[in-house]
N, CA, C and O atoms as a Tinker XYZ file with bonds, in Angstrom:
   384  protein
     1  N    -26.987000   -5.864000  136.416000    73     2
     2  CA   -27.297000   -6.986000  135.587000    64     1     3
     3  C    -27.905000   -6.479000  134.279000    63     2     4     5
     4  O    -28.951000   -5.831000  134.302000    81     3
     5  N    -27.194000   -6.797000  133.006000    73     3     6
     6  CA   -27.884000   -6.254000  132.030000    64     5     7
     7  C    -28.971000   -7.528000  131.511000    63     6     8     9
     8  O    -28.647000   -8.698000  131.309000    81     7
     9  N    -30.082000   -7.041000  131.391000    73     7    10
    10  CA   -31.303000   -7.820000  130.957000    64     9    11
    11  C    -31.089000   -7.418000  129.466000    63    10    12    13
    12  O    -30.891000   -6.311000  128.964000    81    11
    13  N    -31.227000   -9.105000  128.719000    73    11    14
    14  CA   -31.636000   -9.188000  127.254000    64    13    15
    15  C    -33.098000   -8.723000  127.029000    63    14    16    17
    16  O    -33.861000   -8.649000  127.992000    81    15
    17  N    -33.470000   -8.433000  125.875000    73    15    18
    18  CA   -35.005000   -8.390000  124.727000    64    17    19
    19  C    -34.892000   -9.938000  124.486000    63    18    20    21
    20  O    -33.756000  -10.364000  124.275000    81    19
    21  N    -36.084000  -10.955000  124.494000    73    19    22
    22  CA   -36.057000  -11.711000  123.416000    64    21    23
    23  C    -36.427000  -10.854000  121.954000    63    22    24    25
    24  O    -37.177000   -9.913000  121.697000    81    23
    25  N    -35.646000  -11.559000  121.288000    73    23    26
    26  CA   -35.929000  -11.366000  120.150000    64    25    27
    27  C    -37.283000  -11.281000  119.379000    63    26    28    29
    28  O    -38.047000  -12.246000  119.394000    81    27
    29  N    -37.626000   -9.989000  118.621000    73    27    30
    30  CA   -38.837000   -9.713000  118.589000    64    29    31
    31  C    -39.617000  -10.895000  117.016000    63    30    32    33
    32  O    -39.007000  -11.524000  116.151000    81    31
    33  N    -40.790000  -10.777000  117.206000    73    31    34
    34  CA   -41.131000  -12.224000  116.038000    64    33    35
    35  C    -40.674000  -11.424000  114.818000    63    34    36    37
    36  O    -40.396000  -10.229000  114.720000    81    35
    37  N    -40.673000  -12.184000  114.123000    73    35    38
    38  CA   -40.354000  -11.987000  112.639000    64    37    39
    39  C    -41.722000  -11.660000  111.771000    63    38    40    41
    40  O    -42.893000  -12.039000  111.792000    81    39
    41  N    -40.937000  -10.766000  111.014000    73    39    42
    42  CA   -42.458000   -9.619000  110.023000    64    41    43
    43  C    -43.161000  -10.792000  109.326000    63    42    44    45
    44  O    -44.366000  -11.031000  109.244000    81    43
    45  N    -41.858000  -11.617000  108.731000    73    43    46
    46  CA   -42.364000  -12.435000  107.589000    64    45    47
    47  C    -43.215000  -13.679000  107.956000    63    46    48    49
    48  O    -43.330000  -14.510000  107.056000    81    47
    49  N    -43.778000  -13.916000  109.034000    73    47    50
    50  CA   -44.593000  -15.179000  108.904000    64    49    51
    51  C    -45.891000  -15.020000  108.079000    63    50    52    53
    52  O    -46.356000  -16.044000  107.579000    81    51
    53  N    -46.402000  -14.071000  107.922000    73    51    54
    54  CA   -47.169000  -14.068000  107.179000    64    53    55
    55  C    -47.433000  -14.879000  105.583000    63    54    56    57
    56  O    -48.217000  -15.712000  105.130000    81    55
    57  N    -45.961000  -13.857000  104.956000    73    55    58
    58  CA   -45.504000  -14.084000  103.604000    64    57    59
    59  C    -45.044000  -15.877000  103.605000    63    58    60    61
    60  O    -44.869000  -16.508000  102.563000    81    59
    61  N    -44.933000  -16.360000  104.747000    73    59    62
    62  CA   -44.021000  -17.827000  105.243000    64    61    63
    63  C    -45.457000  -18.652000  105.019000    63    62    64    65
    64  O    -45.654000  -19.512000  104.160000    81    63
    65  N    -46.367000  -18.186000  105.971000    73    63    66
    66  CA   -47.850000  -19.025000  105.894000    64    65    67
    67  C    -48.305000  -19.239000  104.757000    63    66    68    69
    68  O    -48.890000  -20.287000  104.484000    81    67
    69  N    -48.012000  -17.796000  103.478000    73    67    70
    70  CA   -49.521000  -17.768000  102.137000    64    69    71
    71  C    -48.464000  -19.007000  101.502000    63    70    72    73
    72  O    -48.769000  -20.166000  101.223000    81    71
    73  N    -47.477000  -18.507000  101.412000    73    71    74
    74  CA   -46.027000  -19.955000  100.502000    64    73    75
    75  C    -46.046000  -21.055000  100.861000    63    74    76    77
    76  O    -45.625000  -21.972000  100.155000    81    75
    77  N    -46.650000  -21.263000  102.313000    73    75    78
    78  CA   -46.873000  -23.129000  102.532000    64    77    79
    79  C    -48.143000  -23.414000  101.933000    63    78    80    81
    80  O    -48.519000  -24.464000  101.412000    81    79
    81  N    -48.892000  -22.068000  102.118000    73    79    82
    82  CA   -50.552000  -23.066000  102.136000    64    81    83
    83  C    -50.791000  -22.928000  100.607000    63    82    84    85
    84  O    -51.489000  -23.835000  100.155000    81    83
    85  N    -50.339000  -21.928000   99.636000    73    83    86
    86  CA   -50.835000  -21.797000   98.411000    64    85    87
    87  C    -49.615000  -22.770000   97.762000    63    86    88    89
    88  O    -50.191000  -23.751000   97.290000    81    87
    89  N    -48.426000  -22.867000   97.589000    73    87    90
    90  CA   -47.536000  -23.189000   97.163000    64    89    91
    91  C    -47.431000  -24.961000   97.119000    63    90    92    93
    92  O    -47.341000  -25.833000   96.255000    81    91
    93  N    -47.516000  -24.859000   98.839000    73    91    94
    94  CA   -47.607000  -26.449000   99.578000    64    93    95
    95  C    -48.883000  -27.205000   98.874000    63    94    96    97
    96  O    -49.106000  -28.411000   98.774000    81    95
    97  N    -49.514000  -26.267000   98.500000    73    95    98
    98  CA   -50.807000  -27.375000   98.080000    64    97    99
    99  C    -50.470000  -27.814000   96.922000    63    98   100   101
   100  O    -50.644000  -29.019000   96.740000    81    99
   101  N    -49.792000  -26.853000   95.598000    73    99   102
   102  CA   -49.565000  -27.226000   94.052000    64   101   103
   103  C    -49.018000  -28.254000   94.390000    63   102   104   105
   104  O    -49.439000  -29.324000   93.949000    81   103
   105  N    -47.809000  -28.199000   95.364000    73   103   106
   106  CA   -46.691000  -29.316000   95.011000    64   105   107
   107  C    -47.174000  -30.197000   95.634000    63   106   108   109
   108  O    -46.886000  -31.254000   95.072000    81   107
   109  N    -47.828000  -30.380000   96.601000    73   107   110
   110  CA   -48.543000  -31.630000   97.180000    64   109   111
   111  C    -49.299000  -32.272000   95.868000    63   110   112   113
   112  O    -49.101000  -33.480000   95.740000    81   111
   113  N    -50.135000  -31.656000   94.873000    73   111   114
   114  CA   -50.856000  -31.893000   93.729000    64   113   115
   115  C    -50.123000  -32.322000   93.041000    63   114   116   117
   116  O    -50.425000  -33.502000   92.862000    81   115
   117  N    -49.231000  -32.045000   92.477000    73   115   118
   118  CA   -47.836000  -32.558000   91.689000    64   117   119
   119  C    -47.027000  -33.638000   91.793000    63   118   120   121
   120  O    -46.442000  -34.283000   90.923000    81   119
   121  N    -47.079000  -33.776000   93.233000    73   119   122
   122  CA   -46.282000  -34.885000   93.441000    64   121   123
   123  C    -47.320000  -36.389000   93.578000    63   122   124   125
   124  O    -46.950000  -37.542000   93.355000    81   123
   125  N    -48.585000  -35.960000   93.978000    73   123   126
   126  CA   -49.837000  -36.936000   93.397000    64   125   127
   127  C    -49.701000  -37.149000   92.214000    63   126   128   129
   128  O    -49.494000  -38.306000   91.848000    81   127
   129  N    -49.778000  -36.094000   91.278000    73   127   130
   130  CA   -49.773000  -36.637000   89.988000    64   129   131
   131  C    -48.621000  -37.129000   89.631000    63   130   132   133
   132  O    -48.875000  -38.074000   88.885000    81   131
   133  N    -47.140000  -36.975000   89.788000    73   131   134
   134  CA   -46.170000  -37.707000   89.439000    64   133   135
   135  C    -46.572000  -39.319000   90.265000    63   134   136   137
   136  O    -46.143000  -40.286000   89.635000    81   135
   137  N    -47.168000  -39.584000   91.288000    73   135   138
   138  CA   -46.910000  -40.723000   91.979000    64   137   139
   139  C    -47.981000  -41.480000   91.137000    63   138   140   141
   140  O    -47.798000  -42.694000   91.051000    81   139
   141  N    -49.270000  -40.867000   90.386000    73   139   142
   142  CA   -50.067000  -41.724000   89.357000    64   141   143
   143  C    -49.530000  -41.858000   88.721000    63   142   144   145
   144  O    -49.277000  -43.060000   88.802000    81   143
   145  N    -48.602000  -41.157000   87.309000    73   143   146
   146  CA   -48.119000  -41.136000   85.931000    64   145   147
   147  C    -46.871000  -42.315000   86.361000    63   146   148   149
   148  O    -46.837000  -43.175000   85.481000    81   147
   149  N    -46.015000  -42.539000   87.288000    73   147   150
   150  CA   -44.713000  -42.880000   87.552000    64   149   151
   151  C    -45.413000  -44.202000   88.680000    63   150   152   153
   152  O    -44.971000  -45.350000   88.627000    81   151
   153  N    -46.156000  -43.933000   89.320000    73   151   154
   154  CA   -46.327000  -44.900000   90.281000    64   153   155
   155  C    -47.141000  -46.604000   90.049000    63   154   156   157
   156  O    -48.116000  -46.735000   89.309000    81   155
   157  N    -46.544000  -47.731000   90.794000    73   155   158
   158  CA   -46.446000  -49.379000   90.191000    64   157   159
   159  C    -47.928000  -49.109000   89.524000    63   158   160   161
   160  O    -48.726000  -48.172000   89.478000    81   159
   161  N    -47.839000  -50.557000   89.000000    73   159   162
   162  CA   -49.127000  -50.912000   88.038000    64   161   163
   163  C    -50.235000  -51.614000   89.147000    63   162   164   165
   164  O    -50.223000  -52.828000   89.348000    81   163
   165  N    -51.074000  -50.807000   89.753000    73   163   166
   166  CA   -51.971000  -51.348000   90.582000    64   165   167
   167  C    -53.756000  -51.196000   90.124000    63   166   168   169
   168  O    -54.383000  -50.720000   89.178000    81   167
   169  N    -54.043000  -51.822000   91.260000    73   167   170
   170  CA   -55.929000  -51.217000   90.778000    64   169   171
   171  C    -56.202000  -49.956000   90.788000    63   170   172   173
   172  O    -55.713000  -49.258000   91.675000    81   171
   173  N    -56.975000  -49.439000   89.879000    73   171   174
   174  CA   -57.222000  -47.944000   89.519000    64   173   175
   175  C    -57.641000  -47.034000   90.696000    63   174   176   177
   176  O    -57.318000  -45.849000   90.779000    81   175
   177  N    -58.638000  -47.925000   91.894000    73   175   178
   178  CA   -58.964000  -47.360000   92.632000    64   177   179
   179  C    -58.394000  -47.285000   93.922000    63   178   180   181
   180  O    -58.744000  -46.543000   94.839000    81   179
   181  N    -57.076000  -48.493000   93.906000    73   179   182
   182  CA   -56.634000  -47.939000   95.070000    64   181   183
   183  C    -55.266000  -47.131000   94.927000    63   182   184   185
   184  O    -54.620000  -46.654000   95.861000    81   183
   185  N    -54.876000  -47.058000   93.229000    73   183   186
   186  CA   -53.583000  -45.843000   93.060000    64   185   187
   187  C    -54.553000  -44.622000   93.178000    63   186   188   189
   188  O    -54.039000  -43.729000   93.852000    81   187
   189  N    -55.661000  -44.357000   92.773000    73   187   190
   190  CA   -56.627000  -43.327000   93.424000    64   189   191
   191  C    -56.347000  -42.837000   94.565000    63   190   192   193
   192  O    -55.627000  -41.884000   94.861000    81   191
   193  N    -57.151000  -43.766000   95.402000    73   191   194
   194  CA   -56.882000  -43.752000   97.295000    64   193   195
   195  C    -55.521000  -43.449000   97.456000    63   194   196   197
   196  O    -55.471000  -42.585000   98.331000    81   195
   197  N    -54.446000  -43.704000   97.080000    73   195   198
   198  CA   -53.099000  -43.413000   97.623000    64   197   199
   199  C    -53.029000  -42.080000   97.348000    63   198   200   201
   200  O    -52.906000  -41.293000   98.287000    81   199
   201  N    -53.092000  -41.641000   96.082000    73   199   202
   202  CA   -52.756000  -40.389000   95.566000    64   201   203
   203  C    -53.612000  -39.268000   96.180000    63   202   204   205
   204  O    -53.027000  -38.195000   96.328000    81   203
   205  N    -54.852000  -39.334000   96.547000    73   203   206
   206  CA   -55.655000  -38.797000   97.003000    64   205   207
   207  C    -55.460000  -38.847000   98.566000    63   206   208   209
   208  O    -55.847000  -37.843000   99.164000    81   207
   209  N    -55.057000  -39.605000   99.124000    73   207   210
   210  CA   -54.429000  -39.485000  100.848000    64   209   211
   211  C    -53.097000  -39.171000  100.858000    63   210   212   213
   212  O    -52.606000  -38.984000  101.971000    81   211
   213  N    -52.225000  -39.040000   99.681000    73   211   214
   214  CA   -50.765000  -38.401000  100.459000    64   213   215
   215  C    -50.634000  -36.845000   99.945000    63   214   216   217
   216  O    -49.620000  -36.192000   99.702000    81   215
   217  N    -51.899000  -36.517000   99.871000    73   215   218
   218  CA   -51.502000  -35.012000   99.160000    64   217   219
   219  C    -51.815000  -34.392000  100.863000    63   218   220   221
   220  O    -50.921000  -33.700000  101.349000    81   219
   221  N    -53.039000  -34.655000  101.686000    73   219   222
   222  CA   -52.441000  -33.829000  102.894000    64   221   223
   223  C    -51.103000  -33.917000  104.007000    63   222   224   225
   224  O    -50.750000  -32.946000  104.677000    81   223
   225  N    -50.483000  -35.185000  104.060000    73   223   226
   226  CA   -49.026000  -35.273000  104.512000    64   225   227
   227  C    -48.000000  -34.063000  103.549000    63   226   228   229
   228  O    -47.462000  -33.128000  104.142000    81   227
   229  N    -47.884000  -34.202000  102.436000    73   227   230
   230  CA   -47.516000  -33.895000  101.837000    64   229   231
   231  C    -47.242000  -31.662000  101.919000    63   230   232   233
   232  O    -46.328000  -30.853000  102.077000    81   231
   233  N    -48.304000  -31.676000  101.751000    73   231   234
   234  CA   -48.939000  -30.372000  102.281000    64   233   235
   235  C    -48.419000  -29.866000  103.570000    63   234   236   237
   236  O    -47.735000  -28.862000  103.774000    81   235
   237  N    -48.831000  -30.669000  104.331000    73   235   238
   238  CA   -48.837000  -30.110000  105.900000    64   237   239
   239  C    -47.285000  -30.049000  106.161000    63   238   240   241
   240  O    -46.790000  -29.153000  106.845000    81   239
   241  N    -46.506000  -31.107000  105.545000    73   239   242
   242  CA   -45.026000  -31.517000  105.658000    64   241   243
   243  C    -44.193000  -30.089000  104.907000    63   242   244   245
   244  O    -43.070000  -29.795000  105.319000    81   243
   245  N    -44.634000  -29.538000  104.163000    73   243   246
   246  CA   -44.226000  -28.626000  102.915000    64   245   247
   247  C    -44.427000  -26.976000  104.096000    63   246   248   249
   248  O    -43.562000  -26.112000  104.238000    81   247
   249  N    -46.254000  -27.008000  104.974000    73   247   250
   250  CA   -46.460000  -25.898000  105.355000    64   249   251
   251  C    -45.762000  -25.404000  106.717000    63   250   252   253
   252  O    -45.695000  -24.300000  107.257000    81   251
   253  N    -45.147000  -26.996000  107.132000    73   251   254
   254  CA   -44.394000  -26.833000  108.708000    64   253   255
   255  C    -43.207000  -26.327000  108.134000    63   254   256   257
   256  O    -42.703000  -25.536000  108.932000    81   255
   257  N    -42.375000  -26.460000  106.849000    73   255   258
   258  CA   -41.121000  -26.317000  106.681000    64   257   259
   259  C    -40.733000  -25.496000  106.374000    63   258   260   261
   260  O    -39.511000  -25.350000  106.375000    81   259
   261  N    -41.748000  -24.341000  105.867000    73   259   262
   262  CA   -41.511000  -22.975000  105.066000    64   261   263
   263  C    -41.270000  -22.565000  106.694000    63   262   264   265
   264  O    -40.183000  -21.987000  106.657000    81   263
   265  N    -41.585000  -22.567000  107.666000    73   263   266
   266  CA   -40.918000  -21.554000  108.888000    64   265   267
   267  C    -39.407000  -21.762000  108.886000    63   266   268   269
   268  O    -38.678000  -20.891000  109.362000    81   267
   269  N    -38.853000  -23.024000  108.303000    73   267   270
   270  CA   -36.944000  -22.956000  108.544000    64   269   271
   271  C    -36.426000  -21.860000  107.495000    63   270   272   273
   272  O    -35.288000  -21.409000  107.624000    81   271
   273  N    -37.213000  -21.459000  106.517000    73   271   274
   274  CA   -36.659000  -20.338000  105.791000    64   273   275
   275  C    -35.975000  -19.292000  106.209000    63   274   276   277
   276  O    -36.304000  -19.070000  107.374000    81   275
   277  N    -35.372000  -18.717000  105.924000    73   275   278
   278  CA   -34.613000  -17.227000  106.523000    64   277   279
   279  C    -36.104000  -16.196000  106.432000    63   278   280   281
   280  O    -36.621000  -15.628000  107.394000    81   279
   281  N    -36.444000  -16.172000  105.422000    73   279   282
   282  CA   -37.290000  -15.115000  104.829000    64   281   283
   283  C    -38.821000  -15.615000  104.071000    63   282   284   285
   284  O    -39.064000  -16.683000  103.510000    81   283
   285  N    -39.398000  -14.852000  104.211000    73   283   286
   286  CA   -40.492000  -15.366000  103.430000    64   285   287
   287  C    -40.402000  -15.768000  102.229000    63   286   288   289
   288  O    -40.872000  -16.796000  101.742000    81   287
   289  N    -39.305000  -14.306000  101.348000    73   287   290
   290  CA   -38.811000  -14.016000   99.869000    64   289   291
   291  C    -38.347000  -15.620000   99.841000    63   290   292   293
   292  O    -38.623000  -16.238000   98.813000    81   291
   293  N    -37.863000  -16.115000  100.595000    73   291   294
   294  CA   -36.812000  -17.621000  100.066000    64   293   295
   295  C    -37.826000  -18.068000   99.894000    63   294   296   297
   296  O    -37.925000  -18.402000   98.713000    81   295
   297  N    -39.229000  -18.399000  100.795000    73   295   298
   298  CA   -39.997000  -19.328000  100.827000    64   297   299
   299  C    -40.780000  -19.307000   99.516000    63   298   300   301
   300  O    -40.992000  -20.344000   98.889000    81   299
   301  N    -41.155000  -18.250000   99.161000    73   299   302
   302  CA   -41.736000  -18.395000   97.620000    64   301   303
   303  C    -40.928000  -18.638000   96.862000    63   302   304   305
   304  O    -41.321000  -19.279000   95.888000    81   303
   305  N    -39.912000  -18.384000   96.896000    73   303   306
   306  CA   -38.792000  -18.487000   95.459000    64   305   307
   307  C    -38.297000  -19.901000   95.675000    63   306   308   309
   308  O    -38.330000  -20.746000   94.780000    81   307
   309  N    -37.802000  -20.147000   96.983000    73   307   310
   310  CA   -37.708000  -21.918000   96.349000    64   309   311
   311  C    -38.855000  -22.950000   96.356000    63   310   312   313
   312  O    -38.586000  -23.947000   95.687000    81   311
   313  N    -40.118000  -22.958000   96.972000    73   311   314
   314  CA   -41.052000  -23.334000   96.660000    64   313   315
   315  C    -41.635000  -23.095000   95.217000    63   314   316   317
   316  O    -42.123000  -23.971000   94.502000    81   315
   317  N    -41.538000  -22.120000   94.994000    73   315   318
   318  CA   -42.389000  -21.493000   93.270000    64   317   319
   319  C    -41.096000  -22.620000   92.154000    63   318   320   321
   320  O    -41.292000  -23.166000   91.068000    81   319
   321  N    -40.100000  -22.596000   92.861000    73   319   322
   322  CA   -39.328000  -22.959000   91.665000    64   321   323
   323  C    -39.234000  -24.607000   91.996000    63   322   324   325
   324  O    -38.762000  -25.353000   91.138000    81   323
   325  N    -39.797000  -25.237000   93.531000    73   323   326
   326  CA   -40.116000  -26.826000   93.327000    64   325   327
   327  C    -41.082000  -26.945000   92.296000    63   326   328   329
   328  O    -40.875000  -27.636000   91.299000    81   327
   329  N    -42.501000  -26.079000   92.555000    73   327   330
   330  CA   -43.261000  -26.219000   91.860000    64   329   331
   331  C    -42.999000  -26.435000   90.263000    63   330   332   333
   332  O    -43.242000  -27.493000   89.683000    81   331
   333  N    -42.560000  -25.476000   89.755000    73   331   334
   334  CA   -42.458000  -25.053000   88.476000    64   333   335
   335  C    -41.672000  -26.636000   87.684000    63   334   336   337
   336  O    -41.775000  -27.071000   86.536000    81   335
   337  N    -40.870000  -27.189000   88.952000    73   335   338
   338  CA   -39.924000  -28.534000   88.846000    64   337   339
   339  C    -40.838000  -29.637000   88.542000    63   338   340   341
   340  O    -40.798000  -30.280000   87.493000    81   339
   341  N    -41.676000  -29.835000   89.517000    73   339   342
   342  CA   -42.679000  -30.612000   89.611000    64   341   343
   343  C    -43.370000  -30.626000   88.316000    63   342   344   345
   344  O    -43.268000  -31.618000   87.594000    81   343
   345  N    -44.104000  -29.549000   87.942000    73   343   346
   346  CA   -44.988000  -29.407000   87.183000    64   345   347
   347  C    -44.812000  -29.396000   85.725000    63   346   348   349
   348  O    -45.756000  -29.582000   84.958000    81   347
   349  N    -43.293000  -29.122000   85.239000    73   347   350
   350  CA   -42.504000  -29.622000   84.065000    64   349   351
   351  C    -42.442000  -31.231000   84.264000    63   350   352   353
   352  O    -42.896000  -32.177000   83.621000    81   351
   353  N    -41.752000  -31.122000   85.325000    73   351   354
   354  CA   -41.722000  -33.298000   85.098000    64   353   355
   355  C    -43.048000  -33.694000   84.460000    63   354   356   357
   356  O    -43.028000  -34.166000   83.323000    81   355
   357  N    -44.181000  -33.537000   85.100000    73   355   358
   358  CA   -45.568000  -33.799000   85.019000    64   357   359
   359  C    -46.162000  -33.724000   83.776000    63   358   360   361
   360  O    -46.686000  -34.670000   83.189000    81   359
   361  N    -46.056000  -32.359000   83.302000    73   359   362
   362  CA   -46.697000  -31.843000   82.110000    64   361   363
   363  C    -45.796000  -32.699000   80.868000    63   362   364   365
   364  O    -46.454000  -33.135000   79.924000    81   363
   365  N    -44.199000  -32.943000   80.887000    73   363   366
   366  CA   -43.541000  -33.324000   80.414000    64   365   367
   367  C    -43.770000  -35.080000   79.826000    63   366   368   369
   368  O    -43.567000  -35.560000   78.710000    81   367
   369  N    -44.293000  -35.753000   81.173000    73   367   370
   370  CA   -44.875000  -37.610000   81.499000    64   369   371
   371  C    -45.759000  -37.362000   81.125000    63   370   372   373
   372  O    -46.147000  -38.447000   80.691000    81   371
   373  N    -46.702000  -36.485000   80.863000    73   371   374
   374  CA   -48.120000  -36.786000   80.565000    64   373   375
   375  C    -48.082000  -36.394000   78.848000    63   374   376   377
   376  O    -48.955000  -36.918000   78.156000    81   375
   377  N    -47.053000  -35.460000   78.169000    73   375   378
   378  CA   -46.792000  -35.474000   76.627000    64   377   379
   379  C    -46.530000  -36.349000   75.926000    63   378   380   381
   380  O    -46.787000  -36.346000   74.722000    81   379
   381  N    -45.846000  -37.474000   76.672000    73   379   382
   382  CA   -45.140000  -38.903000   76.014000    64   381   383
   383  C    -45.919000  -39.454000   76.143000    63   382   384
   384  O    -45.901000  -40.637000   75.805000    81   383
């Protein structure tokens, strides 16, 4: 009977973890601030409260997903480049 190895873990979770938690947080921030600049005409303090409670969904949703990556390398490079997406829209709504 030939016995398999499972497959041994992967090097990159590491590089997978720093890209959700450093990365996941900008764009969680980003997409708060697009949901103030872009989001309905409500009371100040409760587009506050919204924006300020969907940045940890947001986050946590971003830090579970960097594990479907192939590689860590993907996980920064297409995260760095949501970001960079995000943060042009943003910087862009907040010039006008």
């Amino acid at each position: 009977m030939n016995a398999r190895k499972p497959p041994a873990i992967r090097r990159d979770w590491l590089s997978k973890t720093t890209a959700g938690t450093l990365l996941g947080l900008t764009l969680a921030l980003g997409c708060s601030g697009l949901f103030v600049v872009f989001g309905p005409d409500m009371a100040a303090s409760i587009e506050a409260q919204l924006a300020m409670w969907m940045v940890p969904p947001i986050w946590l949703g971003v830090l579970g997903g960097t594990f479907f990556f192939h590689s860590g390398m993907r996980a920064w490079l297409w995260l760095g480049g949501a970001n960079l997406l995000i943060l042009a829209v943003l910087a862009a709504a907040r010039a006008s």
